[in-house]
N, CA, C and O atoms as CSV, one atom per row, in Angstrom:
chain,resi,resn,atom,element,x,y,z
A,1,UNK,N,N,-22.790,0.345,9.895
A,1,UNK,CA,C,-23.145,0.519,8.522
A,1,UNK,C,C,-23.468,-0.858,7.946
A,1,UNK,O,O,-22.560,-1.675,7.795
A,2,UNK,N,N,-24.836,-1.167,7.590
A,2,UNK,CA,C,-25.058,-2.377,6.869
A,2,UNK,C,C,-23.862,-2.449,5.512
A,2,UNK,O,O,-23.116,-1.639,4.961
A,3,UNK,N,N,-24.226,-4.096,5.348
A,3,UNK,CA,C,-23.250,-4.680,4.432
A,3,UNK,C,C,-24.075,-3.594,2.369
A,3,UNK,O,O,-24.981,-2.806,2.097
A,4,UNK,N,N,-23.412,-4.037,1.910
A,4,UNK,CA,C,-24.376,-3.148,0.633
A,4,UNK,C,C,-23.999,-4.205,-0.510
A,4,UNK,O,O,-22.906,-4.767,-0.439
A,5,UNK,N,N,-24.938,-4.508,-1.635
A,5,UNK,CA,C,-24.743,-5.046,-2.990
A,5,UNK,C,C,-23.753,-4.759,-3.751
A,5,UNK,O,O,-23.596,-3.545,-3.627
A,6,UNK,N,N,-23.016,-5.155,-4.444
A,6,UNK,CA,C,-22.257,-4.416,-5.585
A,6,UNK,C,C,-22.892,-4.207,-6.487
A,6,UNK,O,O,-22.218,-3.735,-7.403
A,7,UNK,N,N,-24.431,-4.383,-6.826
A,7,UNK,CA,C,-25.395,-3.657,-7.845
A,7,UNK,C,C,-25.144,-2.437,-7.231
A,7,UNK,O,O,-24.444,-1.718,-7.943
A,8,UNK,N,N,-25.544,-1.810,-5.887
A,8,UNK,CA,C,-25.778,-0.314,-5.614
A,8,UNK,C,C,-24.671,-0.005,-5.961
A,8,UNK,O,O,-24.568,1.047,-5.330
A,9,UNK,N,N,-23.121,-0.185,-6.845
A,9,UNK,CA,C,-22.437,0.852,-7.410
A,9,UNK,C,C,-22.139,0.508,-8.331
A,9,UNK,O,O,-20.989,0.641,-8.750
A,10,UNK,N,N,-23.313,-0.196,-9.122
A,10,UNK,CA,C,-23.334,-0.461,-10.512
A,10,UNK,C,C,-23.389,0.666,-11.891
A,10,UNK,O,O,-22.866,0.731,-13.003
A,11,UNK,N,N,-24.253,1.393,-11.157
A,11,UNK,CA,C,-24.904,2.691,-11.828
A,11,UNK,C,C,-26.296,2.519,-12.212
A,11,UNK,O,O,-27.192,2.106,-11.475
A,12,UNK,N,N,-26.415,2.912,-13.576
A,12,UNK,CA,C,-27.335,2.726,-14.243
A,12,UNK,C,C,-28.183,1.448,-15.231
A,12,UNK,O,O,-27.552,1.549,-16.283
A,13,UNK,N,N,-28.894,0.695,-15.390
A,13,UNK,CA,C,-29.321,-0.273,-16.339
A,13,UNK,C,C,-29.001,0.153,-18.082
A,13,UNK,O,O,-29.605,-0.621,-18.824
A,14,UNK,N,N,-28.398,0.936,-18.636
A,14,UNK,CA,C,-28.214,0.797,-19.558
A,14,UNK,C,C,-26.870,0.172,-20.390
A,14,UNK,O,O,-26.858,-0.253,-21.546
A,15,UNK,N,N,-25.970,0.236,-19.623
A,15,UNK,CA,C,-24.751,-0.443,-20.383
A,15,UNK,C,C,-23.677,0.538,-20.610
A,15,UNK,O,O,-22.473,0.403,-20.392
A,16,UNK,N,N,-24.317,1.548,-21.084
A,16,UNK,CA,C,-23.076,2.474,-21.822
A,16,UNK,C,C,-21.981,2.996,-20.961
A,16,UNK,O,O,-20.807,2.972,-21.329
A,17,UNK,N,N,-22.315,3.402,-19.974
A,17,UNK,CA,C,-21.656,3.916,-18.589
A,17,UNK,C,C,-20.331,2.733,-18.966
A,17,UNK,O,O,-19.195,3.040,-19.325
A,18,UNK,N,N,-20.866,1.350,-18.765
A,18,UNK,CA,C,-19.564,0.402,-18.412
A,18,UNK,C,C,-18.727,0.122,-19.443
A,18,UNK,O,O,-17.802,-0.633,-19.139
A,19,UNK,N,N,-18.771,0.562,-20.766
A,19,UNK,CA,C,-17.984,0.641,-22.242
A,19,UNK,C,C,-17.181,1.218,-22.211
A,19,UNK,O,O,-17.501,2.393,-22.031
A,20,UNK,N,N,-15.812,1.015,-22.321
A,20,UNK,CA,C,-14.606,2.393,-22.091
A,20,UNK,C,C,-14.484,2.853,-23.851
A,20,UNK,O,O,-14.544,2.211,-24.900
A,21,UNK,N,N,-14.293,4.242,-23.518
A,21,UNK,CA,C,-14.194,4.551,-24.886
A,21,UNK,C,C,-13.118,5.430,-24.676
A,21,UNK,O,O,-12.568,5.891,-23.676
A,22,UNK,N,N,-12.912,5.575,-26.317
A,22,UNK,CA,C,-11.112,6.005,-26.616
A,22,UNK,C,C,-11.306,7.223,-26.878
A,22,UNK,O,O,-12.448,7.560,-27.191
A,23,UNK,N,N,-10.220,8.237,-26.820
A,23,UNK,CA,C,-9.999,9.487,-27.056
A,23,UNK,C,C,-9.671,9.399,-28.735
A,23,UNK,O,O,-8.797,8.677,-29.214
A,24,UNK,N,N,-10.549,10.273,-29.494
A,24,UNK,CA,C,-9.929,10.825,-30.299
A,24,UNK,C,C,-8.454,10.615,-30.585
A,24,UNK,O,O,-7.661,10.923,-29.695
A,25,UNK,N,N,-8.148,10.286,-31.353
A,25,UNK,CA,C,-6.073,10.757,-31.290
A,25,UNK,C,C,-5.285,9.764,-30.564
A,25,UNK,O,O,-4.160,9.548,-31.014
A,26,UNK,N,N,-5.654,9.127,-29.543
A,26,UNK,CA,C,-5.248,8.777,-28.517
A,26,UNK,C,C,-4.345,7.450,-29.581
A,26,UNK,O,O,-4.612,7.129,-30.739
A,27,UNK,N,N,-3.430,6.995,-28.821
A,27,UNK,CA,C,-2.534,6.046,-29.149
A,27,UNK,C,C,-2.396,5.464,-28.008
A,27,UNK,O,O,-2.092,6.090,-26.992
A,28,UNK,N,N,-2.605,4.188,-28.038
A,28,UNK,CA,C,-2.638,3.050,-26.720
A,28,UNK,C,C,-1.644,1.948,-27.195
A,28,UNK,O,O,-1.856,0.758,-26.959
A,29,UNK,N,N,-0.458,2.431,-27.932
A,29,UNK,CA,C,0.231,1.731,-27.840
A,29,UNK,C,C,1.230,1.738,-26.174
A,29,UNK,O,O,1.014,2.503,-25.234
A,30,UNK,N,N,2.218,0.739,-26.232
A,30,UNK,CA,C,2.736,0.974,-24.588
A,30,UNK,C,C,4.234,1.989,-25.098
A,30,UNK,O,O,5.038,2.362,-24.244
A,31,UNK,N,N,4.417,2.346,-26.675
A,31,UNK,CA,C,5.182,3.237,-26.157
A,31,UNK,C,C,5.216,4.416,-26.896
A,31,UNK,O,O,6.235,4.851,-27.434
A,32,UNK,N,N,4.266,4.869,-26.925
A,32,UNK,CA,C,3.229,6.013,-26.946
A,32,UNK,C,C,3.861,7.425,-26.557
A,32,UNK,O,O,3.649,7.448,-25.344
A,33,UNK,N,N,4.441,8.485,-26.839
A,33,UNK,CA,C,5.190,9.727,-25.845
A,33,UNK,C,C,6.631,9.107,-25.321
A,33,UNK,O,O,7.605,9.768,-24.959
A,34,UNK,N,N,6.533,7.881,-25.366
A,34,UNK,CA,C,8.622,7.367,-25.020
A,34,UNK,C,C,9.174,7.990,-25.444
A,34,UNK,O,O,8.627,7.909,-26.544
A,35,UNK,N,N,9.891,8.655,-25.582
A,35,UNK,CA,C,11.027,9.050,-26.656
A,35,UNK,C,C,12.251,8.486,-26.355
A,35,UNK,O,O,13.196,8.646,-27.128
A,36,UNK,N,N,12.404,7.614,-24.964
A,36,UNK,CA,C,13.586,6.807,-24.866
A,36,UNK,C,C,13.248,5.392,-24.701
A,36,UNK,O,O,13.457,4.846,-23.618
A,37,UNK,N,N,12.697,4.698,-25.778
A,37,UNK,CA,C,11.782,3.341,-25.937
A,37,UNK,C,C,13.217,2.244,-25.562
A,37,UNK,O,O,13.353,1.367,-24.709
A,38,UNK,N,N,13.905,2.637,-26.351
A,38,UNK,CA,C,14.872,2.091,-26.784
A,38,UNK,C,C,15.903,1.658,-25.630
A,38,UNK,O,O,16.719,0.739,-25.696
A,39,UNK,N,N,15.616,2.767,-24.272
A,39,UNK,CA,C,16.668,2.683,-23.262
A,39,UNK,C,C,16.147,1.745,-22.161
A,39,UNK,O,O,16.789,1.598,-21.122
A,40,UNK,N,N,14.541,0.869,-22.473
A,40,UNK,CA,C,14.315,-0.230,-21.917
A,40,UNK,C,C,14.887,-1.170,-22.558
A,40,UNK,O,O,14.937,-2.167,-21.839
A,41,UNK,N,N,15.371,-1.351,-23.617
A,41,UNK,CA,C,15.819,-2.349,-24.128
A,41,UNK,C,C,17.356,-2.861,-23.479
A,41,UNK,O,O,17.741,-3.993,-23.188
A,42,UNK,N,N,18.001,-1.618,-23.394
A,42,UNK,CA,C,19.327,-2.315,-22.901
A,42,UNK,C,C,19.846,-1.962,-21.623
A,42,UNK,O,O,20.939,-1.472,-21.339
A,43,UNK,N,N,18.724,-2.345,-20.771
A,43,UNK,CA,C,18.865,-2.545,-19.354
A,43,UNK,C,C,18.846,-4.197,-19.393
A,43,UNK,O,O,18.467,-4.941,-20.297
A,44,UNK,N,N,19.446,-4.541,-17.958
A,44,UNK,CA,C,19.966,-6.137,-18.334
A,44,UNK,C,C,18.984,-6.074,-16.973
A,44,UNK,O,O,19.168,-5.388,-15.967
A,45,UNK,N,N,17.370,-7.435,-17.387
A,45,UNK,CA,C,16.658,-7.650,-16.866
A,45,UNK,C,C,16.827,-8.450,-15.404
A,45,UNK,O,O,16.188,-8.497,-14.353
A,46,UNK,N,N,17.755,-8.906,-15.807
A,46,UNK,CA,C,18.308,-10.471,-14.378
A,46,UNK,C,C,18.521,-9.504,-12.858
A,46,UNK,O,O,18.191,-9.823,-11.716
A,47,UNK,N,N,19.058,-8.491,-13.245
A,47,UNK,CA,C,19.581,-7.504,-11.799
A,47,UNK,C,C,18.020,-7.031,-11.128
A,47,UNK,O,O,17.944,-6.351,-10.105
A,48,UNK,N,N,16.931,-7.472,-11.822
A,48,UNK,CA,C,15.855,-6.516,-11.327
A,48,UNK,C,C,15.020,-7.343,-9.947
A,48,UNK,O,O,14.529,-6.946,-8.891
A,49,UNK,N,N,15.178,-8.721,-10.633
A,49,UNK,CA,C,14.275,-9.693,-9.901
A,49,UNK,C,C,15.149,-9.990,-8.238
A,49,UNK,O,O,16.368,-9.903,-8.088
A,50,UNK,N,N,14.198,-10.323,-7.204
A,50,UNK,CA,C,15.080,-10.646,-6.005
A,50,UNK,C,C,14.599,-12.063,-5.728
A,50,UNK,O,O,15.215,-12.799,-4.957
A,51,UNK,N,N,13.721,-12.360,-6.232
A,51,UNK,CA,C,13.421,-13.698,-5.782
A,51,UNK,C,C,13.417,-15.098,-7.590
A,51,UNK,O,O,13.540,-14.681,-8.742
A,52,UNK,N,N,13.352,-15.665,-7.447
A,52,UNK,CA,C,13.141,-16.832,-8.528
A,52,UNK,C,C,12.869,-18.212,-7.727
A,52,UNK,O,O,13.263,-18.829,-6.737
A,53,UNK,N,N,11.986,-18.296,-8.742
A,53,UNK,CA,C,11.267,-19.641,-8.676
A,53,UNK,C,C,11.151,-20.502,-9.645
A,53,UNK,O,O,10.350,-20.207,-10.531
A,54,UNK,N,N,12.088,-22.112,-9.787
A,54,UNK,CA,C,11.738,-22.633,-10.831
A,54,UNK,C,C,11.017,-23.984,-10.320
A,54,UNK,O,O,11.159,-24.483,-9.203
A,55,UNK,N,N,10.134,-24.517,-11.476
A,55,UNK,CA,C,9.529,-25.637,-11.506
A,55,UNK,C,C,10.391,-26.812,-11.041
A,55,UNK,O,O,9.770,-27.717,-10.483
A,56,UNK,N,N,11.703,-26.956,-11.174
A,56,UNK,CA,C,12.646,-27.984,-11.253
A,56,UNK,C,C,13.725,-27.239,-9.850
A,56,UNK,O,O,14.047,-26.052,-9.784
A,57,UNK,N,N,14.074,-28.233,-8.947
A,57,UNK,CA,C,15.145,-27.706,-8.109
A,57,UNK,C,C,16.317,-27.598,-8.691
A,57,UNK,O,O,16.818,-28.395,-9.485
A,58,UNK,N,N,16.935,-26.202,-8.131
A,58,UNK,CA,C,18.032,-25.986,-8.624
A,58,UNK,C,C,18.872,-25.709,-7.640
A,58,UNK,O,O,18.401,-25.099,-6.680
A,59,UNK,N,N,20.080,-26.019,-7.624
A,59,UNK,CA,C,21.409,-25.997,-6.441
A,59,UNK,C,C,21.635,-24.799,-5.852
A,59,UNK,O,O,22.475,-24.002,-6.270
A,60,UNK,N,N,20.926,-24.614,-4.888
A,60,UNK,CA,C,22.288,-23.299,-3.925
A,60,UNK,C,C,23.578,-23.091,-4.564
A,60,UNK,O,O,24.294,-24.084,-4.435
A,61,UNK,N,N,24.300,-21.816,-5.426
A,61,UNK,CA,C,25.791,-21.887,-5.716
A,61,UNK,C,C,26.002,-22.088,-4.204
A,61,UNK,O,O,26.644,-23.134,-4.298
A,62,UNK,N,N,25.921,-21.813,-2.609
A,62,UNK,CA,C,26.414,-21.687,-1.796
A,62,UNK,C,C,26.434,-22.953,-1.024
A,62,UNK,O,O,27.550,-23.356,-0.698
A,63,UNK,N,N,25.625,-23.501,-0.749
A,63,UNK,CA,C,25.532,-24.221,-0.027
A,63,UNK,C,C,25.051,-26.068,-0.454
A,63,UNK,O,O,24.795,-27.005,0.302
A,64,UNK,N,N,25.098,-25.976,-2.183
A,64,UNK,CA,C,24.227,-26.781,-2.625
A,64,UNK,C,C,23.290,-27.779,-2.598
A,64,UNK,O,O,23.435,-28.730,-3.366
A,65,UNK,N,N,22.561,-27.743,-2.017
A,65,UNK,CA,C,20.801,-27.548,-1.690
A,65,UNK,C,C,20.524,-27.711,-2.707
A,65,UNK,O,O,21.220,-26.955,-3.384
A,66,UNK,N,N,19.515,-28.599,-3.668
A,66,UNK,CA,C,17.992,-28.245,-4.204
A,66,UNK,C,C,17.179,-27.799,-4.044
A,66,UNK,O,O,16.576,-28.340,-3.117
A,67,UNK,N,N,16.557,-26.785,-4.546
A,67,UNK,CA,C,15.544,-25.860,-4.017
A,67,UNK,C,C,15.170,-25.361,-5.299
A,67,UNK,O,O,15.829,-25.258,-6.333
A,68,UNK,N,N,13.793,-25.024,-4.991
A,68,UNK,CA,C,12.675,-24.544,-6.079
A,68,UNK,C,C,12.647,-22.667,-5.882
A,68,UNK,O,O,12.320,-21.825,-6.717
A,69,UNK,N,N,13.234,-22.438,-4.120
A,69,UNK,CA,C,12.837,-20.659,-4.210
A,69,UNK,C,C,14.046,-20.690,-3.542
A,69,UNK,O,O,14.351,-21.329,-2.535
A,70,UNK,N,N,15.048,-19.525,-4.575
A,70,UNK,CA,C,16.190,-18.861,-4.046
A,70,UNK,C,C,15.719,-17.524,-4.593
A,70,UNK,O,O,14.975,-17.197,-5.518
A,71,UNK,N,N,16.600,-16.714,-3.457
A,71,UNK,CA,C,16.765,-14.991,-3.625
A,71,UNK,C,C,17.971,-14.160,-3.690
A,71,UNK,O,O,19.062,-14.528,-3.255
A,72,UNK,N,N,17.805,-13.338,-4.093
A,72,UNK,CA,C,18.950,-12.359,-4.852
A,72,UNK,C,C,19.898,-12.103,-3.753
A,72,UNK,O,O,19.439,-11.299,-2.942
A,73,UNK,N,N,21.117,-12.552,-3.465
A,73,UNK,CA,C,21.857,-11.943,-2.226
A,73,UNK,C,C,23.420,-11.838,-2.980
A,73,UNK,O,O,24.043,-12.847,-3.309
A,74,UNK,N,N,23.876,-10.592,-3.165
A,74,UNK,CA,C,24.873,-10.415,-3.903
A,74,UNK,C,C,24.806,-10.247,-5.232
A,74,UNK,O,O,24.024,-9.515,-5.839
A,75,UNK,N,N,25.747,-11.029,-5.727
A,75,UNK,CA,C,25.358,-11.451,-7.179
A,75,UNK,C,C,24.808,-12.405,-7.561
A,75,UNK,O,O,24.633,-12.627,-8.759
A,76,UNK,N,N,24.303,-13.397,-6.344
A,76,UNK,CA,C,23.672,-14.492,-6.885
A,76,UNK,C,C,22.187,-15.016,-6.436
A,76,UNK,O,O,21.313,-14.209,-6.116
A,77,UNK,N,N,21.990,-16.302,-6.438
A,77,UNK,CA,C,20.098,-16.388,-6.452
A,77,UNK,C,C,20.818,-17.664,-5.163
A,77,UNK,O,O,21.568,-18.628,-5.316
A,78,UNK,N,N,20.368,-17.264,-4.339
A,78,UNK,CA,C,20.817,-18.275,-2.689
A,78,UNK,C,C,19.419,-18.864,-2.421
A,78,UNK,O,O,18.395,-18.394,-2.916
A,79,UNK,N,N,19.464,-20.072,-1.489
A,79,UNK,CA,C,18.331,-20.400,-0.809
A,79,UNK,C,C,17.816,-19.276,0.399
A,79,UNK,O,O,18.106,-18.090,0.552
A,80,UNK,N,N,17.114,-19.999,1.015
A,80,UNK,CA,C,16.251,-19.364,2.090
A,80,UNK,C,C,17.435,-19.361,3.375
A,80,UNK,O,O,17.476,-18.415,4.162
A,81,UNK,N,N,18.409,-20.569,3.483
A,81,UNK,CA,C,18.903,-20.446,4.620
A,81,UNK,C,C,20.056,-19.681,4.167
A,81,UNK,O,O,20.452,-18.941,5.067
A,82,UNK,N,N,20.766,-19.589,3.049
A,82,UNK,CA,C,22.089,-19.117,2.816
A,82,UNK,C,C,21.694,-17.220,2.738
A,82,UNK,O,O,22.519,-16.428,3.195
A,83,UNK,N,N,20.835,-16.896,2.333
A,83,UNK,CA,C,20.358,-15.597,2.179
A,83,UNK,C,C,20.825,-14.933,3.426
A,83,UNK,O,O,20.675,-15.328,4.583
A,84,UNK,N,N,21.411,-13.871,3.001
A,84,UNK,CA,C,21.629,-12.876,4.650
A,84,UNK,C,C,20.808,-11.853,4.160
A,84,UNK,O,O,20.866,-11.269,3.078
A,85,UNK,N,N,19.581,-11.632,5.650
A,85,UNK,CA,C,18.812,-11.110,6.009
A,85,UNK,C,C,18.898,-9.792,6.508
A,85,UNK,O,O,17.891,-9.225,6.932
């Protein structure tokens, strides 16, 4: 199968095709039909992430190391070598 343009799934030369348009009614807010908006709020964000990365090295609690990428092992944010795999 030859290679193909991304014009050939452009569509048409007029424009309108590529304009998204809104529904009537529609509400594009992000919490729109939630009715439990509120129960994102008091979830505690820190438990979600497994990895972190900061600009500045920060100590292994385990092994203390400087390091820029530790990951979630337990309750805490470990380096690469202290992490059990």
């Amino acid at each position: 199968m030859p290679n193909r343009s991304l014009d050939d799934f452009a569509g048409g030369d007029d424009g309108a095709a590529d304009e998204p348009t809104a529904v009537d009614g529609a509400d594009d807010s992000p919490d729109a039909g939630d009715t439990n908006a509120s129960d994102a709020d008091d979830r505690d964000v820190s438990t979600l992430a497994t990895y972190r990365w900061t600009p500045e090295a920060a100590a292994c609690p385990q092994c203390g190391e400087s390091v820029q990428k530790r990951w979630l092992d337990g309750d805490e944010y470990v380096c690469l070598d202290c992490k059990d795999w």
